[in-house]
C-alpha positions as CSV (number, residue, x, y, z in Angstrom):
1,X,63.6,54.7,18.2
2,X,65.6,56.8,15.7
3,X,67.9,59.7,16.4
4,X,64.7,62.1,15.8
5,X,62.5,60.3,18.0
6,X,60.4,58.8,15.5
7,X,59.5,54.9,15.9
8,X,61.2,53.2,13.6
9,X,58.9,51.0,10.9
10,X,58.9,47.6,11.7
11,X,60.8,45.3,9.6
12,X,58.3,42.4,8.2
13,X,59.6,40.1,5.2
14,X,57.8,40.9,2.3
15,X,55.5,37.8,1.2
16,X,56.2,36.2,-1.8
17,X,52.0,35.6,-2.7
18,X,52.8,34.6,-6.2
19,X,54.8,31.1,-4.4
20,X,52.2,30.9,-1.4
21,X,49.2,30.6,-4.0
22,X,51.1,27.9,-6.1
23,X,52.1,26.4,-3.1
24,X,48.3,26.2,-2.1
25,X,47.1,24.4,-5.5
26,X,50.2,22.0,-5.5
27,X,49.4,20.9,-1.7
28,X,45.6,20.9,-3.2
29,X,46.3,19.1,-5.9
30,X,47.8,16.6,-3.7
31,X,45.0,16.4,-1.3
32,X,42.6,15.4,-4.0
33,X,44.7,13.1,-5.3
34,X,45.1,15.1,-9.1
35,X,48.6,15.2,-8.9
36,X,49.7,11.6,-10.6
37,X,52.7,12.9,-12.5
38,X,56.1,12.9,-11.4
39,X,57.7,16.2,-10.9
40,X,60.2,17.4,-13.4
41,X,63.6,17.2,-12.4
42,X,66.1,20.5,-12.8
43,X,69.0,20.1,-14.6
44,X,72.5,19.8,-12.8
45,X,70.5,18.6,-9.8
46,X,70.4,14.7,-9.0
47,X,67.1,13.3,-9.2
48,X,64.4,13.6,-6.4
49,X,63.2,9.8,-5.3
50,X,59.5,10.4,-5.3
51,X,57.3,7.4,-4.4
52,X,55.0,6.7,-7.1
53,X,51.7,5.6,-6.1
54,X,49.5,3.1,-7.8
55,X,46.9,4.0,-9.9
56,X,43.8,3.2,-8.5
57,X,41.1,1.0,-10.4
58,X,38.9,2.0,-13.4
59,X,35.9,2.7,-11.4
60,X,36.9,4.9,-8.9
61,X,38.3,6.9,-11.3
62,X,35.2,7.3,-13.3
63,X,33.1,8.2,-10.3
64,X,35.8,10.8,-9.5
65,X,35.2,12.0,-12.8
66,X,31.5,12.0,-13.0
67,X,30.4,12.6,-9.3
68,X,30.0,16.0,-8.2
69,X,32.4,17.4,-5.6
70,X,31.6,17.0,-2.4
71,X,29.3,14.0,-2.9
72,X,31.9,12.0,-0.5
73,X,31.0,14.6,2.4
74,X,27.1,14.6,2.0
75,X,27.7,10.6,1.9
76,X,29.5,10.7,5.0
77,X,26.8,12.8,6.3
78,X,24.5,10.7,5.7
79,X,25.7,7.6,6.9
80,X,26.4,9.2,10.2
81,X,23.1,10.4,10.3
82,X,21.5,6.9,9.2
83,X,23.6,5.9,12.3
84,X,22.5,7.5,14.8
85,X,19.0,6.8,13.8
86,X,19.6,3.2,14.2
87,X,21.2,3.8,17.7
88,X,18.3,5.7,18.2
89,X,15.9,3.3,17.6
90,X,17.5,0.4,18.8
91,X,18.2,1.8,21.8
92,X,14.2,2.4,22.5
93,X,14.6,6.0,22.1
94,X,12.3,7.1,19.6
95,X,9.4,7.7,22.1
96,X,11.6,9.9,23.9
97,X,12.8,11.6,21.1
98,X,9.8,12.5,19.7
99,X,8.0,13.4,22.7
100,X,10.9,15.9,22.7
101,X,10.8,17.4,19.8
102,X,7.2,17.9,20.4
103,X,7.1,19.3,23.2
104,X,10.4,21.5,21.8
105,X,8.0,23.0,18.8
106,X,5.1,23.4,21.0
107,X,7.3,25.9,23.4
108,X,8.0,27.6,20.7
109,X,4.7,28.1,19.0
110,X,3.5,29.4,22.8
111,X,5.8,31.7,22.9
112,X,5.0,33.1,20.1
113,X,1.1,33.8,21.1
114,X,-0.5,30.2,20.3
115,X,-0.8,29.1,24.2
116,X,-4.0,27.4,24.2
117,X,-5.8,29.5,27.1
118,X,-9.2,28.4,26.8
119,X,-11.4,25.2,26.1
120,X,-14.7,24.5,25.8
121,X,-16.3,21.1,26.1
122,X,-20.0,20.3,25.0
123,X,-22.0,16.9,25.5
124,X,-20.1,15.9,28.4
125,X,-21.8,13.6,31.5
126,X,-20.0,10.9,32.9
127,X,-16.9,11.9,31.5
128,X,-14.9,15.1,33.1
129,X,-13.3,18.0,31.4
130,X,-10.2,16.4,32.6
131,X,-10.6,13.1,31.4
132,X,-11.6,14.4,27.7
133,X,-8.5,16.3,27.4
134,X,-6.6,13.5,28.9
135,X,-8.4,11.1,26.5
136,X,-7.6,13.5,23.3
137,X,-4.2,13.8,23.9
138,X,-4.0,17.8,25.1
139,X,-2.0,18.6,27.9
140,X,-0.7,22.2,29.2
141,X,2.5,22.1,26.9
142,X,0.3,21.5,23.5
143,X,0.1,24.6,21.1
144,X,-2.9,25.5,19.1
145,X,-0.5,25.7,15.8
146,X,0.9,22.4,16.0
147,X,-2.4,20.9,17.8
148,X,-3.9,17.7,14.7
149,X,-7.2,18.1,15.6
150,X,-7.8,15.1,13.1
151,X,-5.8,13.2,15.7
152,X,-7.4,14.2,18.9
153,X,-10.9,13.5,17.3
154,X,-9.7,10.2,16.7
155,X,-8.0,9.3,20.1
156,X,-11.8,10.6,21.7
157,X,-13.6,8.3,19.0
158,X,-11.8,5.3,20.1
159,X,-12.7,5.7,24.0
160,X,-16.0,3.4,24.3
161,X,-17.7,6.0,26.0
162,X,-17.4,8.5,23.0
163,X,-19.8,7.9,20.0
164,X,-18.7,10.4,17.9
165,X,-16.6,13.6,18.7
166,X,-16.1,17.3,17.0
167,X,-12.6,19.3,17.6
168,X,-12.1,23.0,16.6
169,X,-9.2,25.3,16.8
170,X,-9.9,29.0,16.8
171,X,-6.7,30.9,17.0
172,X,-4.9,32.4,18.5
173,X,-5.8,29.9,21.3
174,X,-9.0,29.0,21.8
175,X,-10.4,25.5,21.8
176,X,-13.7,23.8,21.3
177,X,-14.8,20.1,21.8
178,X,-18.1,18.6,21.4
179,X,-18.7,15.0,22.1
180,X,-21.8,12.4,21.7
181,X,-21.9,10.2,24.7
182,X,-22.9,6.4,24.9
183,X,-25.6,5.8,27.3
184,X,-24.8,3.1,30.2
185,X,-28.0,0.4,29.5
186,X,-27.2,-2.4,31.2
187,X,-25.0,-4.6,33.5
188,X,-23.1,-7.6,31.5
189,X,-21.7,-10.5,33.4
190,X,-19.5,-12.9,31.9
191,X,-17.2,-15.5,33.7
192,X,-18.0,-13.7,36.9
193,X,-16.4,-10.5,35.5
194,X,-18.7,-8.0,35.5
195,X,-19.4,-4.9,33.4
196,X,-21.2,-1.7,32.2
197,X,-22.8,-2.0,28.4
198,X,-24.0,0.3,26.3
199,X,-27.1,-0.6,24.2
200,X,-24.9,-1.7,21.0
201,X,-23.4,-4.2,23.2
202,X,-20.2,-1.8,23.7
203,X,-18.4,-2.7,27.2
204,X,-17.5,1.2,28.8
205,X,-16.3,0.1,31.8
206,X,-16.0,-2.3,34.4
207,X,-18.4,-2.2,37.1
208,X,-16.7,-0.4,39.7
209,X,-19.0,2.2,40.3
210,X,-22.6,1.8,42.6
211,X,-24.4,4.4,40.7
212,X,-24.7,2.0,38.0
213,X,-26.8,-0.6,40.8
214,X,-30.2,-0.2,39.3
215,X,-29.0,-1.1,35.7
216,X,-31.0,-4.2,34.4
217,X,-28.4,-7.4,34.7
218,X,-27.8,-9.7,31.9
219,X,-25.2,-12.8,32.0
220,X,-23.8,-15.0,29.5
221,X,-22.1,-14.8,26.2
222,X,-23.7,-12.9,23.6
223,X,-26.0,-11.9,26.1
224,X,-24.3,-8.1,25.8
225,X,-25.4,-7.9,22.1
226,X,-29.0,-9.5,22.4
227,X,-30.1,-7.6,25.7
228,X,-31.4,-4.4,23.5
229,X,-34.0,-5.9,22.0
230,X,-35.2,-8.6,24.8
231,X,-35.1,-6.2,27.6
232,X,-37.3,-4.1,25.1
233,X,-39.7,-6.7,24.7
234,X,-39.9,-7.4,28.8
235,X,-40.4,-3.6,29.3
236,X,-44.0,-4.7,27.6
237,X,-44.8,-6.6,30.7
238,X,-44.3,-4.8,34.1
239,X,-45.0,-6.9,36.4
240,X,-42.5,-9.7,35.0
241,X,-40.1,-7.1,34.6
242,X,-40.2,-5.7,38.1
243,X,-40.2,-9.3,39.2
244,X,-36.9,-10.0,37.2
245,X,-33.5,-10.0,38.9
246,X,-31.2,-11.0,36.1
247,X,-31.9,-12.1,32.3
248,X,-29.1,-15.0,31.8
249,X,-28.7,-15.7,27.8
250,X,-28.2,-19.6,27.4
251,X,-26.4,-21.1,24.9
252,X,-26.5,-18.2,22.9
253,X,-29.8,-19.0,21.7
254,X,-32.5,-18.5,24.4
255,X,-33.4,-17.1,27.9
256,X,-34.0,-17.7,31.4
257,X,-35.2,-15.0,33.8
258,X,-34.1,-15.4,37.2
259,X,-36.5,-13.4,39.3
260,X,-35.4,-11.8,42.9
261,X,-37.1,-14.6,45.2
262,X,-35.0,-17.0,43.4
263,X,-37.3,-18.3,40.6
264,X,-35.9,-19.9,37.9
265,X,-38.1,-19.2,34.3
266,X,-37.1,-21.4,31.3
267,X,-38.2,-19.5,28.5
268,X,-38.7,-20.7,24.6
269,X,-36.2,-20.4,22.1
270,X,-39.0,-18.8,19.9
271,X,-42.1,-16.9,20.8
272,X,-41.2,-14.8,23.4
273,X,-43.7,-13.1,23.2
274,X,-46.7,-15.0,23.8
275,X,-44.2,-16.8,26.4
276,X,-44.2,-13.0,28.3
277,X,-47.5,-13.0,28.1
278,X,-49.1,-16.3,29.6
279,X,-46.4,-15.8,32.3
280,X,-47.9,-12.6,33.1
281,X,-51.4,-13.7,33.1
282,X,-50.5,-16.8,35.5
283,X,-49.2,-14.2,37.7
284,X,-52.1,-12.1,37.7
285,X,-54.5,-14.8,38.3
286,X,-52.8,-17.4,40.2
287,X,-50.0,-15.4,42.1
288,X,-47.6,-17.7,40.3
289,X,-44.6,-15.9,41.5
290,X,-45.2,-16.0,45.0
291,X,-46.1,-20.1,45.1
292,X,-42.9,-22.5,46.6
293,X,-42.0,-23.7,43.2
294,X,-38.2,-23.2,42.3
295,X,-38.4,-23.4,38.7
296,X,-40.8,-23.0,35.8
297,X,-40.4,-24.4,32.4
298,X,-41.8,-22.9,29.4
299,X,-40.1,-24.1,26.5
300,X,-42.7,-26.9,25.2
301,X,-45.3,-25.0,23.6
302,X,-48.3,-27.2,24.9
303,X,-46.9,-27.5,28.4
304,X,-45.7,-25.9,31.2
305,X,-43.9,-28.0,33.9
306,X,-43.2,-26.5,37.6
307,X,-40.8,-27.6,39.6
308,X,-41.5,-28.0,43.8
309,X,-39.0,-26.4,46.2
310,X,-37.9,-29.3,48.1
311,X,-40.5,-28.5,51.2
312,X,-42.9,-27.9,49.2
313,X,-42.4,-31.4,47.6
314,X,-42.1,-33.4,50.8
315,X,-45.3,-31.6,51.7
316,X,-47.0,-32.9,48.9
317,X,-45.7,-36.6,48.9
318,X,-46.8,-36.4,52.9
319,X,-50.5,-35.4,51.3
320,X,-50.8,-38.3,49.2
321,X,-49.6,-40.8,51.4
322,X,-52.6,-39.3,53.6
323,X,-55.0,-39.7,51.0
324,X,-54.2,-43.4,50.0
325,X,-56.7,-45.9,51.0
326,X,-56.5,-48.4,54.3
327,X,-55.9,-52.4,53.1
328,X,-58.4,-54.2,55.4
329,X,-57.5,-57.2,57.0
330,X,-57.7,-60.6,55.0
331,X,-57.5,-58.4,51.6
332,X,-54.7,-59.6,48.7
């Protein structure tokens, strides 16, 4: 303090800002590499040893002169982020990247109002609500705005129980699916594997399930994409069709029935029709189905050749050994 009690100004040394600014282009100047002359020297003073650098080659210094500035930053940039991408990927994170950013946008887009807080489902039966939205991809973190409902129709279409599937968004968060089901027709068996089919041959699901038990049963290969139309064709006759246990598709050209008490019924490559019928009629008229023959085979057209159950066969060798005359005595 002064003698009046007054604070006395501070002393500060003036800036020179005329020598800080040149200062700040000469050190500039040298981090970019401009400055290439050698300073001048003052006279009466001995001469400053400046290292002189080498002038670098011909191209870099026409790309300094015909690149924009900064293009060495935004190439830096670049290669770090091409970098990390590669880690990214080779590392077997890009699932998990993406999955987060998803799921990062979708938060988001539901806090801003596009929560999806209600769906509706049409055309469902064996499938649940559950396993739709499962199937298309929609869980409780998806967002009406960002929801592709391209995508989800196509993630439905490709589940073998979907024919054909409708998806649309009404906003701010409402959403509608409606679905075409396949129909379970029949039960495919195939190297003892067995299945559920629908009636274009498409496999829905293994047979796990007993409510599928009173399905028709068809075995072999290519029996799954020929069992439409012949199990059509048997539903003409009843009574062979109630009889009938299993169609079995042999050598991918004909069929055999295999009825429930074990009969065996070879059937013609060609005719079935007229085969279905005579084997109805002998049914009808000579209880053909309930006789002890194991086997019946239909497939010469002016023939038809049973085949004896083993007792049934002994039986009737016994019968004509019965039947066969006494040699009297004396006779050759």
């Amino acid at each position: 303090m002064d003698g009046a009690g007054r604070l006395a100004a501070t002393l500060r040394p003036k800036a020179d800002l005329k020598a800080a600014a040149l200062g700040a282009v000469i050190l500039l100047r040298e981090r970019l590499g401009w400055s290439r002359t050698r300073p001048a020297r003052r006279s009466g003073s001995a001469p400053a040893r400046v290292a002189e650098r080498k002038p670098p080659p011909r191209f870099v210094t026409q790309i300094e002169r015909y690149l924009p500035q900064r293009v060495g930053v935004a190439a830096t940039v670049l290669m770090l982020l091409g970098s990390a991408g590669f880690g990214v990927v080779k590392g077997g994170h890009l699932d998990d990247l993406t999955v987060a950013f998803s799921d990062t946008r979708n938060a988001l887009a539901n806090s801003a109002g596009f929560r999806i807080t209600a769906v509706a489902i049409k055309g469902r039966k064996q499938l649940s609500q559950d396993e739709i939205l499962a199937i298309g991809g929609v869980t409780g973190r998806s967002s009406l705005l960002f929801l592709d409902a391209g995508a989800v129709r196509g993630r439905l279409k490709a589940n073998p129980w979907i024919a054909d599937a409708t998806v649309q968004k009404f906003y701010p968060g409402q959403l509608q699916i409606d679905i075409v089901e396949r129909k379970a027709f029949a039960l495919w068996q195939q190297d003892g594997h067995l299945a559920v089919i629908a009636d274009d041959g498409a496999v829905l699901e293994p047979y796990v399930s007993r409510r599928f038990i009173t399905l028709p049963l068809v075995v072999g290969k290519g029996a799954e994409s020929r069992a439409r139309d012949f199990l059509a064709l048997l539903a003409r006759y009843p009574q062979v069709r109630e009889a009938t246990k299993a169609a079995v598709f042999v050598g991918e050209r004909r069929w055999n029935l295999r009825l429930k008490d074990g009969l065996d019924i070879r059937l013609p490559e060609h005719d079935l029709d007229k085969a279905l019928a005579e084997l109805s009629r002998l049914d009808q008229e000579d209880h053909l189905f309930s006789r002890d023959i194991v086997a019946v085979d239909m497939r010469l057209p002016d023939r038809l050749t049973v085949q004896l159950s083993d007792d049934a066969a002994k039986a009737r060798e016994d019968l004509f050994k019965d039947k066969k005359p006494k040699k009297k005595a004396g006779d050759a």
